[in-house]
C-alpha positions as CSV (number, residue, x, y, z in Angstrom):
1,X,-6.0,-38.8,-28.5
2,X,-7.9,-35.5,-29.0
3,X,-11.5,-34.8,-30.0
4,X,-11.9,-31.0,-30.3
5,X,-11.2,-29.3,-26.9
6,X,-11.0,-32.6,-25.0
7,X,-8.2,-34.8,-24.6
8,X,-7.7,-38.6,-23.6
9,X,-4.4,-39.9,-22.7
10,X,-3.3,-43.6,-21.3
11,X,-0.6,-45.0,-19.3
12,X,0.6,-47.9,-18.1
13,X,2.1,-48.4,-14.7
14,X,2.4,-52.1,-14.5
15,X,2.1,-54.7,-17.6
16,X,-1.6,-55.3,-15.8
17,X,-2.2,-51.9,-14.2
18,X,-2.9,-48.6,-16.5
19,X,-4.8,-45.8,-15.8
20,X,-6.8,-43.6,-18.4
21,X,-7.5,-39.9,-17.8
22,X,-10.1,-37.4,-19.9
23,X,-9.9,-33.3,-19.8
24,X,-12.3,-32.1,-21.3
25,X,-10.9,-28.7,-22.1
26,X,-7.6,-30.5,-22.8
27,X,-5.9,-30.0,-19.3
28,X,-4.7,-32.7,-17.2
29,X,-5.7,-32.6,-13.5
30,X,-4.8,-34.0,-10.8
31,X,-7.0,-32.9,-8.0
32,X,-6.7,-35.6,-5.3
33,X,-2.5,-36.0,-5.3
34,X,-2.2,-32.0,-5.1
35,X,-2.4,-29.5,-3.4
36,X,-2.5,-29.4,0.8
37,X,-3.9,-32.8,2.7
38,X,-3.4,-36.2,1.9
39,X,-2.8,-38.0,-0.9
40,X,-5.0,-40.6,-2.8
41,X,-2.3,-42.2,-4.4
42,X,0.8,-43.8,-2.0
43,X,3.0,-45.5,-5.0
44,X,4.1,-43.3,-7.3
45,X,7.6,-45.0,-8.3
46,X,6.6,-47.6,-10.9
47,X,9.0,-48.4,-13.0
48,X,8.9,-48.2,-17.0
49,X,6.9,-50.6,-18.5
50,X,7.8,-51.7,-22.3
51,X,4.5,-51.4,-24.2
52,X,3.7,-51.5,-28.1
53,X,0.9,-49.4,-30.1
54,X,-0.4,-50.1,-33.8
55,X,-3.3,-48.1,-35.7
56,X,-5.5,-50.7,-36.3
57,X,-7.6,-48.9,-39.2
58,X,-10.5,-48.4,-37.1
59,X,-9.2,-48.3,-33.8
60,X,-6.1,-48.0,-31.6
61,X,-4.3,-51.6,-30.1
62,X,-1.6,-50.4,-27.1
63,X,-0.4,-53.6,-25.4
64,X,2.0,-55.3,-22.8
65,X,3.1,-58.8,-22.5
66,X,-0.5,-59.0,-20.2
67,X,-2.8,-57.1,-21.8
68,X,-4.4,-55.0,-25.1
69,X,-6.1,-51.9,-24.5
70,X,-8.3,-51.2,-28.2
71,X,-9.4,-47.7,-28.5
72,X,-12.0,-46.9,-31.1
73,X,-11.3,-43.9,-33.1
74,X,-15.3,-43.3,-33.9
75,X,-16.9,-43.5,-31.4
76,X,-14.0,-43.3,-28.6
77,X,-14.8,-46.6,-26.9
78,X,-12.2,-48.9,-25.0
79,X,-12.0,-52.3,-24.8
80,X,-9.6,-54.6,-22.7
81,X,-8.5,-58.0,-23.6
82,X,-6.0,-60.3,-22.4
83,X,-2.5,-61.7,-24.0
84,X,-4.8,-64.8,-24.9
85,X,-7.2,-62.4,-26.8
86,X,-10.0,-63.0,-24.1
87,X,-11.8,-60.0,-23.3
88,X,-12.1,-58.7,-19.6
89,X,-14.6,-55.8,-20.3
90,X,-15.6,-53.3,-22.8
91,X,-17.5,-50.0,-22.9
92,X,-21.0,-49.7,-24.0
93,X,-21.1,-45.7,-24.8
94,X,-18.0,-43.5,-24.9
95,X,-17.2,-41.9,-21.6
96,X,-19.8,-38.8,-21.5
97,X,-19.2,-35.3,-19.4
98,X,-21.8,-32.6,-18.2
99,X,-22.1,-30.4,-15.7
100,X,-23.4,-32.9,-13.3
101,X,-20.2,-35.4,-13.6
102,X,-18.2,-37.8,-15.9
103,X,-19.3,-41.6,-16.4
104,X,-18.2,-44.4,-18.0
105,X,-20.5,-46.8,-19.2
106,X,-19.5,-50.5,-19.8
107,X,-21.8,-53.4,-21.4
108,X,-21.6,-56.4,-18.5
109,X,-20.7,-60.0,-19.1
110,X,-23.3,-62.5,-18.8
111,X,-23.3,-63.6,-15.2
112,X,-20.9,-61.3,-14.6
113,X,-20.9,-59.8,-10.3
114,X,-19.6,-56.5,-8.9
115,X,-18.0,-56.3,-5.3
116,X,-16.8,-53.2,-3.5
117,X,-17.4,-50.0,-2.9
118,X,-16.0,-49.6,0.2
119,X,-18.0,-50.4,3.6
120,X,-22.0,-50.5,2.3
121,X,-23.8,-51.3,5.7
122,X,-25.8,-54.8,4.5
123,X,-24.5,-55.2,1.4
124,X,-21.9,-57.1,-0.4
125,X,-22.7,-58.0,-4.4
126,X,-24.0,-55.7,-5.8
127,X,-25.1,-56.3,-9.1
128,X,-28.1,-55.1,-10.1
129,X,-28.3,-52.4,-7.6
130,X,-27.0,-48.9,-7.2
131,X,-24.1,-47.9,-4.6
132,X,-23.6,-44.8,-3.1
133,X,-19.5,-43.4,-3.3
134,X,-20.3,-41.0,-1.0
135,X,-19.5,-39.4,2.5
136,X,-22.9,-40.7,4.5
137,X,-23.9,-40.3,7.9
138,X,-26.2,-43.7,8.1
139,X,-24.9,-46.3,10.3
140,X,-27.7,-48.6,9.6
141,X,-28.9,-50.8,7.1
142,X,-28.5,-49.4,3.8
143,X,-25.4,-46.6,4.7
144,X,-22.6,-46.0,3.3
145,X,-20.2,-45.4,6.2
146,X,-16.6,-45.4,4.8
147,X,-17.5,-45.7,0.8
148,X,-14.1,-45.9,-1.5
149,X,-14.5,-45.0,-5.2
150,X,-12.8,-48.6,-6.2
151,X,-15.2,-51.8,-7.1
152,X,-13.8,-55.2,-9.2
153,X,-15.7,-57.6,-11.2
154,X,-15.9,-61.4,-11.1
155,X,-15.0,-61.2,-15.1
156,X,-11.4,-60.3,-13.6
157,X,-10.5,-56.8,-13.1
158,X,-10.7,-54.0,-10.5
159,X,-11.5,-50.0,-10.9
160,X,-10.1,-47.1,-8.7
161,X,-11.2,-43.6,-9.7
162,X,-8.2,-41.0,-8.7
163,X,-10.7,-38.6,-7.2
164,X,-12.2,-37.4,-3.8
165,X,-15.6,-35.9,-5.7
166,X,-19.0,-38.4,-4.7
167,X,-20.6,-40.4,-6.9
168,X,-22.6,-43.4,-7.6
169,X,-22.5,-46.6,-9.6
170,X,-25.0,-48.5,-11.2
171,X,-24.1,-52.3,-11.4
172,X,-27.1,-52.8,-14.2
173,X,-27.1,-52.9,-17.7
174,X,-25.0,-51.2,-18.7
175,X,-22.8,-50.4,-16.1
176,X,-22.6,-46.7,-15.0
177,X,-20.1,-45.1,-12.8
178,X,-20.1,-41.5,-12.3
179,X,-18.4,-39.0,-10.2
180,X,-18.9,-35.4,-9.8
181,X,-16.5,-33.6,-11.6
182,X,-15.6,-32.5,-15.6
183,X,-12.8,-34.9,-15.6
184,X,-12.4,-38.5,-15.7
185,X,-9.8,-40.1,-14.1
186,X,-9.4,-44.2,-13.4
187,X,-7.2,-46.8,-12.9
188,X,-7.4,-50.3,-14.0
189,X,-6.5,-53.4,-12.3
190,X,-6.7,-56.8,-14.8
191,X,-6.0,-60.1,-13.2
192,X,-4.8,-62.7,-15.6
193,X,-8.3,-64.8,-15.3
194,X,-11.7,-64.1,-14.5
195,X,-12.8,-65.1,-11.0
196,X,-9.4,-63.6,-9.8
197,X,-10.6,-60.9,-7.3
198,X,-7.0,-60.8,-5.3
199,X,-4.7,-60.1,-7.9
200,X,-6.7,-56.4,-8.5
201,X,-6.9,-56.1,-4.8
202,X,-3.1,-56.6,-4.7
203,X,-2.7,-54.1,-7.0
204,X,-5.1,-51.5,-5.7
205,X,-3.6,-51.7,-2.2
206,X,0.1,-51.4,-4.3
207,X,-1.3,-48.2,-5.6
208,X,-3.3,-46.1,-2.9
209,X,-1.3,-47.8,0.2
210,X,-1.1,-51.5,1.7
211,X,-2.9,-51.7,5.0
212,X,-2.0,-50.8,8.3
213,X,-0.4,-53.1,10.9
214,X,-1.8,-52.9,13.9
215,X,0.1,-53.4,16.9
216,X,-0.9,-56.6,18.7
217,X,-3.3,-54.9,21.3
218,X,-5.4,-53.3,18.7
219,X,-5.9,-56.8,17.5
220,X,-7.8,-57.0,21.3
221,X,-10.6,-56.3,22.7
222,X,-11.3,-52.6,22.8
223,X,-13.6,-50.7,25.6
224,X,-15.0,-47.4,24.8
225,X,-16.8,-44.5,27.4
226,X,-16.8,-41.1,28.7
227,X,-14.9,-41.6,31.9
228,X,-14.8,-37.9,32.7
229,X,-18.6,-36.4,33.6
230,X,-17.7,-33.8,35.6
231,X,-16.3,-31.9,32.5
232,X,-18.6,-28.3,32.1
233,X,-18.7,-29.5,28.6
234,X,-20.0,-32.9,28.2
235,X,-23.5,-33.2,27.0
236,X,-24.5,-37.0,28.2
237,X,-26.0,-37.5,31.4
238,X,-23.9,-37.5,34.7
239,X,-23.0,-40.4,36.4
240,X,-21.1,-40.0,39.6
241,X,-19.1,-43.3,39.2
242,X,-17.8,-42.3,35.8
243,X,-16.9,-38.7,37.1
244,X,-12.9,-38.2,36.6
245,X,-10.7,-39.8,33.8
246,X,-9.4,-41.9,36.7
247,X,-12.8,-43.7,36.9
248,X,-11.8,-45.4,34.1
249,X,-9.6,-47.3,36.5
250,X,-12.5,-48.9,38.0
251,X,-13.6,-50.5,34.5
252,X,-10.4,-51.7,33.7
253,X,-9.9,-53.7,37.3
254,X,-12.9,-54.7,36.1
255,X,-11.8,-56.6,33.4
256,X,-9.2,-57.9,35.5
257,X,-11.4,-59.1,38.2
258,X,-14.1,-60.8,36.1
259,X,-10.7,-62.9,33.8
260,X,-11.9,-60.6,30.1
261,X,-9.1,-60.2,28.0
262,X,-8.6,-56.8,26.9
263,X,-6.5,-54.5,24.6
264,X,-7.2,-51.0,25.0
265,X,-10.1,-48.2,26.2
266,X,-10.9,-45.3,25.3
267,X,-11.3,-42.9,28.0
268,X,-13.0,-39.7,26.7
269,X,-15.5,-41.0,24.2
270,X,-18.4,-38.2,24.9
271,X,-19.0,-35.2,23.0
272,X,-17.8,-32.3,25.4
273,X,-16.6,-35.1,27.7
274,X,-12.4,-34.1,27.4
275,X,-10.4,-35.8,30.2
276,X,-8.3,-34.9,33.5
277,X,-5.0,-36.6,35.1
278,X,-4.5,-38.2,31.7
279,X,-0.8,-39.5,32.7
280,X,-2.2,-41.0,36.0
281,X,-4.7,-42.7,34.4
282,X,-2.6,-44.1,31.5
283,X,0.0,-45.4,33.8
284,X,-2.8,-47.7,35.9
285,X,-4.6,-48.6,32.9
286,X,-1.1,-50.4,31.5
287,X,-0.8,-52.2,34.8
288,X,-3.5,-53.9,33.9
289,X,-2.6,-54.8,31.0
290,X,-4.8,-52.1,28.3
291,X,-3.4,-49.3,26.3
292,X,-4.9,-46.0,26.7
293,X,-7.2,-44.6,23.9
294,X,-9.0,-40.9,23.4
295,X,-11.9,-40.4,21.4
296,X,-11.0,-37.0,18.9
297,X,-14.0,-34.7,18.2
298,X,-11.5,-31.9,17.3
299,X,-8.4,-31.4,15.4
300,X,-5.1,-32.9,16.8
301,X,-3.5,-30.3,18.6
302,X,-2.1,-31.4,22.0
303,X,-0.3,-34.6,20.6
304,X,2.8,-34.2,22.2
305,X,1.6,-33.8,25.9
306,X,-1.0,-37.0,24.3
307,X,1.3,-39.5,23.2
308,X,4.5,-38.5,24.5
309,X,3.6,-37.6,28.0
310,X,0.6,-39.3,28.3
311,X,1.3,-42.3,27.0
312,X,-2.0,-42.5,24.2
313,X,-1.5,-45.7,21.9
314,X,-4.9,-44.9,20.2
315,X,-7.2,-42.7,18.4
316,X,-10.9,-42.8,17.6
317,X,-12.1,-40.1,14.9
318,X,-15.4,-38.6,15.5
319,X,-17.5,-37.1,12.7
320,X,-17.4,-34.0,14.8
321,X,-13.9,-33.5,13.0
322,X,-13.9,-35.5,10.0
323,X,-17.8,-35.8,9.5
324,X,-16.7,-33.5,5.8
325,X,-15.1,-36.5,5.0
326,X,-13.4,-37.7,1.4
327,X,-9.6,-35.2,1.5
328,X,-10.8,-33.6,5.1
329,X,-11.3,-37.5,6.8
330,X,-8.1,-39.1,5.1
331,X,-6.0,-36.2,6.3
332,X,-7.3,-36.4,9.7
333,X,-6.6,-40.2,9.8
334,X,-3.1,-39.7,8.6
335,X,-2.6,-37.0,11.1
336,X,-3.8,-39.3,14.0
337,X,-1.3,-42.1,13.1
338,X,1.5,-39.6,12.5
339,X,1.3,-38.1,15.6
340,X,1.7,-41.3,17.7
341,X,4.6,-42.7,15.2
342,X,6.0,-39.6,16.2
343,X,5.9,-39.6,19.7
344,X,6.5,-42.8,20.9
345,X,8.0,-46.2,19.6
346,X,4.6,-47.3,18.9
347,X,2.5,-47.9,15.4
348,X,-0.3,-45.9,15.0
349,X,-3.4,-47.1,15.8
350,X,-6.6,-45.6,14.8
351,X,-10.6,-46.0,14.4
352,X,-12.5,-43.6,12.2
353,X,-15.6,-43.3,9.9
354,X,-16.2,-41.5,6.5
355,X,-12.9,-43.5,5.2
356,X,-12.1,-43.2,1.7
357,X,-9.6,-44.9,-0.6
358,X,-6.4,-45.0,1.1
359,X,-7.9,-45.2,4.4
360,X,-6.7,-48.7,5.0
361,X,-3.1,-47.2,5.9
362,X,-4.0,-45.4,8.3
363,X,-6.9,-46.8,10.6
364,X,-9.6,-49.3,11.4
365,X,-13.5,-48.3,9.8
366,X,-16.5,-49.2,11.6
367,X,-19.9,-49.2,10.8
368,X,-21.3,-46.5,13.1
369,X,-23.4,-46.0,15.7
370,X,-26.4,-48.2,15.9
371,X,-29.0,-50.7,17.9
372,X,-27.4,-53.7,19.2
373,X,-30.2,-56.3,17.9
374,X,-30.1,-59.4,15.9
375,X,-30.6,-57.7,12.6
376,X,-27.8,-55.6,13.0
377,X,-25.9,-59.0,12.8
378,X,-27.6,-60.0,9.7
379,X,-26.3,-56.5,7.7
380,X,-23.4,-56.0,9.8
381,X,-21.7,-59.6,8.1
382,X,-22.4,-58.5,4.3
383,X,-20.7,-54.5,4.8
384,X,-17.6,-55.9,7.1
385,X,-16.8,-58.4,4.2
386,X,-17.4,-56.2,1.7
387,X,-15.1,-53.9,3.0
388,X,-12.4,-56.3,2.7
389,X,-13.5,-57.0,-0.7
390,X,-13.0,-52.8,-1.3
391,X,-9.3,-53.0,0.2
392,X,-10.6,-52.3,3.9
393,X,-9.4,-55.1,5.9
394,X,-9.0,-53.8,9.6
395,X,-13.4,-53.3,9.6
396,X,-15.8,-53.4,12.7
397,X,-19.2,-52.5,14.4
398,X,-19.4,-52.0,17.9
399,X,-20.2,-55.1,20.1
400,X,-24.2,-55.4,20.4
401,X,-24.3,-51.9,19.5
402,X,-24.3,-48.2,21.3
403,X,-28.0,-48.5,22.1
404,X,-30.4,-50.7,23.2
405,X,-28.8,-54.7,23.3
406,X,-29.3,-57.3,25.1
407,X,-27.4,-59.9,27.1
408,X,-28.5,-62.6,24.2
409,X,-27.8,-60.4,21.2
410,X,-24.3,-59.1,23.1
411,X,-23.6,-62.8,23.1
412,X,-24.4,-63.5,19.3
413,X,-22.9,-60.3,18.1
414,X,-19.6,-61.2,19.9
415,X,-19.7,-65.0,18.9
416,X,-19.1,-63.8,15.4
417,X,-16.8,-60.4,15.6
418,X,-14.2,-62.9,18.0
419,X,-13.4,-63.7,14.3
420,X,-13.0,-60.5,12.7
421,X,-10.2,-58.4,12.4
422,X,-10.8,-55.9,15.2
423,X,-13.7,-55.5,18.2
424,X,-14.7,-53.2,20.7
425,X,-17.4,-52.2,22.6
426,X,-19.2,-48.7,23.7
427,X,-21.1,-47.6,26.7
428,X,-22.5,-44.7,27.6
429,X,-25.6,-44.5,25.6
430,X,-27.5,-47.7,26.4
431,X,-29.3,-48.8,30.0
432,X,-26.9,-50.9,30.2
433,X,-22.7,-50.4,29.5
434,X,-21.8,-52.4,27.2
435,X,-18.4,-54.5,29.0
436,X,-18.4,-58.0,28.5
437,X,-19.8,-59.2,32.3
438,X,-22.3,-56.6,32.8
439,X,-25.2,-59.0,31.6
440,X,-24.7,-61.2,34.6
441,X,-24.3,-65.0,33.8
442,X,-24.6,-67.1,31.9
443,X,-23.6,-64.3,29.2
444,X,-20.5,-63.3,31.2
445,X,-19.1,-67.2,31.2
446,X,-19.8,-67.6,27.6
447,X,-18.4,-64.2,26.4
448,X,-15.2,-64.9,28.5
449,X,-15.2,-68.7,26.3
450,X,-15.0,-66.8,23.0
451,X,-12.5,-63.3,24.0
452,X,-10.2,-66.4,25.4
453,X,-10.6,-68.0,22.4
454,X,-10.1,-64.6,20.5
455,X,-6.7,-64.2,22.0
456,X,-5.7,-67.8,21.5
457,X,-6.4,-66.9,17.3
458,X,-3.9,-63.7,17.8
459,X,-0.7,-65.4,16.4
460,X,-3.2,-66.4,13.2
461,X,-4.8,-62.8,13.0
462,X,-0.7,-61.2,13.5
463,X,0.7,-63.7,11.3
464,X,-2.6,-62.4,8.5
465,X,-2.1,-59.0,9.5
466,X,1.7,-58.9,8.7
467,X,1.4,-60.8,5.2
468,X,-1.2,-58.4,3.7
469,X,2.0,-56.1,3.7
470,X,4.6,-56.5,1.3
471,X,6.9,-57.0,3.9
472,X,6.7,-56.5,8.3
473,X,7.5,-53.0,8.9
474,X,9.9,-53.5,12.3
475,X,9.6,-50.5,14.4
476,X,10.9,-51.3,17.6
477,X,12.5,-54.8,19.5
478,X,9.6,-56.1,21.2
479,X,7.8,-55.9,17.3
480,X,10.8,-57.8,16.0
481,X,11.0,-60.6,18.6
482,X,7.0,-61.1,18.2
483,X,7.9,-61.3,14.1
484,X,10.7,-63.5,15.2
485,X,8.5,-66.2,17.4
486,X,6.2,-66.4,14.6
487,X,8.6,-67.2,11.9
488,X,8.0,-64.2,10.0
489,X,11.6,-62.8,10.1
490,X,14.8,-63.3,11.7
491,X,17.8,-61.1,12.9
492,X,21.5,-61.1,13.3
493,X,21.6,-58.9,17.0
494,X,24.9,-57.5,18.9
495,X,25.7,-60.3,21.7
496,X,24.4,-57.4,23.8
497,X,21.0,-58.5,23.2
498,X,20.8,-62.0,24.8
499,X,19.3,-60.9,27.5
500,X,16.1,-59.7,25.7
501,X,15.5,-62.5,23.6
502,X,12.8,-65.2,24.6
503,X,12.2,-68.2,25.4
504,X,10.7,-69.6,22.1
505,X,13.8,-68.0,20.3
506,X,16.4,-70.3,18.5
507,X,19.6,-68.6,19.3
508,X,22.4,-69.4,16.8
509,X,26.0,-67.6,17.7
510,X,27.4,-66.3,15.1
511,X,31.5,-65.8,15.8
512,X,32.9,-65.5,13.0
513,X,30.6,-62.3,11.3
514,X,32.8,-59.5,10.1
515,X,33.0,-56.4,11.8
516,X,29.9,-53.7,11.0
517,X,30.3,-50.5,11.0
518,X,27.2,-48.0,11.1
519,X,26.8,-44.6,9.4
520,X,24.6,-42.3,10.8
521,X,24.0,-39.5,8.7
522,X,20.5,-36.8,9.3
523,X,20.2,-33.1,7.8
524,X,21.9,-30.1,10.0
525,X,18.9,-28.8,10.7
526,X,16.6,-31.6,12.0
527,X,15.8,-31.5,15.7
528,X,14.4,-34.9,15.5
529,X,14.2,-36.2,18.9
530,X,14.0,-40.0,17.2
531,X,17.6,-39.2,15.2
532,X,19.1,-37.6,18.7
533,X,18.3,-40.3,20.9
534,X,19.4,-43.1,17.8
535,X,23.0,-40.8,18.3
536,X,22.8,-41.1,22.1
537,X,22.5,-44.8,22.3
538,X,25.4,-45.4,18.7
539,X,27.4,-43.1,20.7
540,X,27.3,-45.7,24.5
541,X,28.0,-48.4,22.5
């Protein structure tokens, strides 16, 4: 459709997915899939979808076998209804443009709720109120610490808008969502009834990327600190026990002598605090069963030595580097979990704030640095859910906070996050660090009771963790056999194997399968240690 200058065009990507664009000045952009950094948008291989389109007299009809998109021909305004003629929403005013942004504005249902928004620190329906879509450096009450320009509505439908410019929404009457910038670009997500808040989210996550999967440890409890204060550089106050990276042995036997499960730590976490011996350290760190982490203030530019030599399993993004956020954060994130994929067997694992859409493929988001207290509880609930509900499901705050705490509200704080997705803790900027034992009893018995009963919910939060992917994505043969004890997947393996499989595997022999032969085929100029090392071991066999 044109109206002057300014063009409108609509397409359909699924029967119950379409997404409709305005150019004012009759171009198409599209700003957030071009250009250098990451990309928005992850699926871009839909297949054809068979739709129909009538003039209507007054209006345009363009449907599916799910859905009718009406378009007014004066004024421009769209409505959506299902196959059964019932209608899932409809605009109030035509979609409006000035220098300060684009908006839509739609005319809410009667008791009609809006969820989303990415993580919103206290918050989880907001109707009625006004959201911020915006990169925010508020970790309390109130921020916006990993926004997402995507929201859906109890009447049965979700909304991404394709772009990385800020903006707001106002869940009132009527219903305003704007973005900063002179085009308007959305998709739409209908489910096929109201009250249906998975079917968009499916769909969403289809589009913009389904969510990481973590390797088991991340799924662990996580330890955080600057174990390096004799750096020239780092800006906390020195501690002689936390004085070389190596220090952070000392934690970790902690763990091990006081019976805490663990996961991972983070060694460096401390502006300026960089680290020392890092292959030493890593090496004693896995003998006690935790994966080495480094906190990133900086760009990415030692991975190799990092992850390869090293043996780093995980990052942690610091606003430091990505504090621009929207294109600059989601780029960093992908970065992060690239470079580990591509030096090691290992699946990226990352933490980061100022996530965007898209940022669930690459990383967990947490909620910032804040007091640990009771209240933080109370707001900490609402923004962790609602980030789920915004296509976020790997969210977190740290464990009783970064300052302040208590051994009671340590205990609280950690009686509930045993049950989320993800955990950690971080010391370093309270009185007292913030490891599970340091309180002194009774704290340290009863936060031992629920990280023991943590890791007894693993296979649950693995089994979760694989099925919000369309399908396990099998990286290596100790991911496959832990697929493989859960009853997510089996495999037929060479007879060469037997020796690697487990105990709670049921081995069926299989003499009688034809002969395989494999194809290896890679271009002549990769130098892909991954495809040379695949050769090496086709070639012994």
């Amino acid at each position: 459709m044109t109206a002057g200058a300014a063009k409108l065009r609509l397409t359909f990507q699924r029967e119950d997915v379409f997404r409709l664009e305005l150019a004012p000045d009759g171009t198409f952009t599209d700003p957030a899939n071009t250009g250098e950094g990451a990309k928005l948008i992850a699926k871009t291989d839909y297949g054809q979808v068979t739709s129909s389109w009538k003039d209507a007299g007054d209006r345009y009809e363009i449907a599916t076998g799910a859905l009718t998109v009406k378009v007014g021909k004066s004024p421009a305004l769209f409505s959506v209804h299902r196959a059964d003629g019932s209608l899932v929403f409809a605009e109030k005013s035509p979609l409006t443009w000035d220098t300060s942004g684009t908006r839509q504005s739609l005319a809410p249902a009667a008791q009609e709720h809006f969820f989303g928004g990415g993580m919103q620190n206290g918050r989880l329906d907001h109707t009625g109120t006004t959201i911020r879509i915006t990169r925010d450096f508020d970790w309390d009450d109130g921020g916006n610490p990993n926004a997402a320009p995507y929201y859906a509505s109890t009447a049965g439908y979700g909304v991404l808008r394709n772009t990385f410019a800020p903006g707001g929404y106002a869940f009132s009457s009527p219903v305003t969502t704007t973005h900063e910038e002179q085009r308007f670009d959305a998709y739409y997500f209908v489910a096929p009834k109201a009250l249906d808040l998975k079917t968009p989210l499916d769909r969403y996550t289809e589009l913009t990327g389904r969510p990481m999967m973590p390797p088991i440890y991340g799924l662990e409890f996580g330890d955080a600190d600057c174990y390096n204060h004799s750096s020239p550089t780092y800006t906390g106050t020195k501690n002689p026990n936390k004085w070389t990276t190596p220090s952070a042995v000392k934690v970790a036997q902690g763990y091990v002598d006081n019976d805490m499960p663990r996961g991972w730590m983070l060694v460096n976490d401390g502006y300026g605090c960089e680290y020392q011996q890092l292959p030493e350290t890593g090496v004693e760190l896995r003998k006690r069963g935790i994966e080495m982490g480094l906190w990133t203030q900086r760009a990415l530019t030692n991975q190799e030595f990092e992850v390869r030599q090293a043996g780093v399993r995980v990052r942690k993004l610091d606003v430091a580097w990505v504090g621009p956020g929207y294109r600059h954060a989601l780029t960093g994130c992908e970065d992060a979990r690239n470079g580990i994929e591509q030096y090691s067997d290992a699946r990226g694992y990352v933490w980061m704030v100022e996530g965007w859409a898209g940022s669930q493929r690459c990383a967990v988001q947490w909620t910032g640095d804040h007091y640990g207290t009771l209240d933080a509880i109370r707001w900490q609930i609402p923004a962790i859910t609602g980030a789920g509900l915004s296509g976020m499901p790997f969210t977190a705050g740290d464990v009783d906070g970064i300052f302040g705490g208590s051994g009671d509200s340590y205990v609280r704080d950690l009686q509930w996050k045993a049950f989320t997705p993800v955990l950690m803790s971080m010391s370093g900027w309270a009185s007292h660090d913030k490891q599970p034992w340091t309180r002194g009893e009774p704290y340290t018995s009863i936060n031992r009771k629920y990280l023991k009963l943590r890791e007894r919910l693993l296979p649950y939060l693995y089994t979760l963790a694989a099925e919000a992917r369309p399908g396990p994505q099998v990286r290596d043969h100790t991911q496959l056999f832990q697929l493989i004890a859960l009853g997510l997947a089996c495999a037929v393996v060479p007879e060469s194997l037997r020796d690697q499989l487990r105990d709670d595997h049921a081995i069926v022999p299989v003499p009688d399968a034809p002969a395989v032969t494999t194809v290896i085929a890679w271009p002549p100029h990769s130098r892909s240690k991954a495809v040379a090392d695949l050769v090496r071991t086709a070639t012994r066999l």
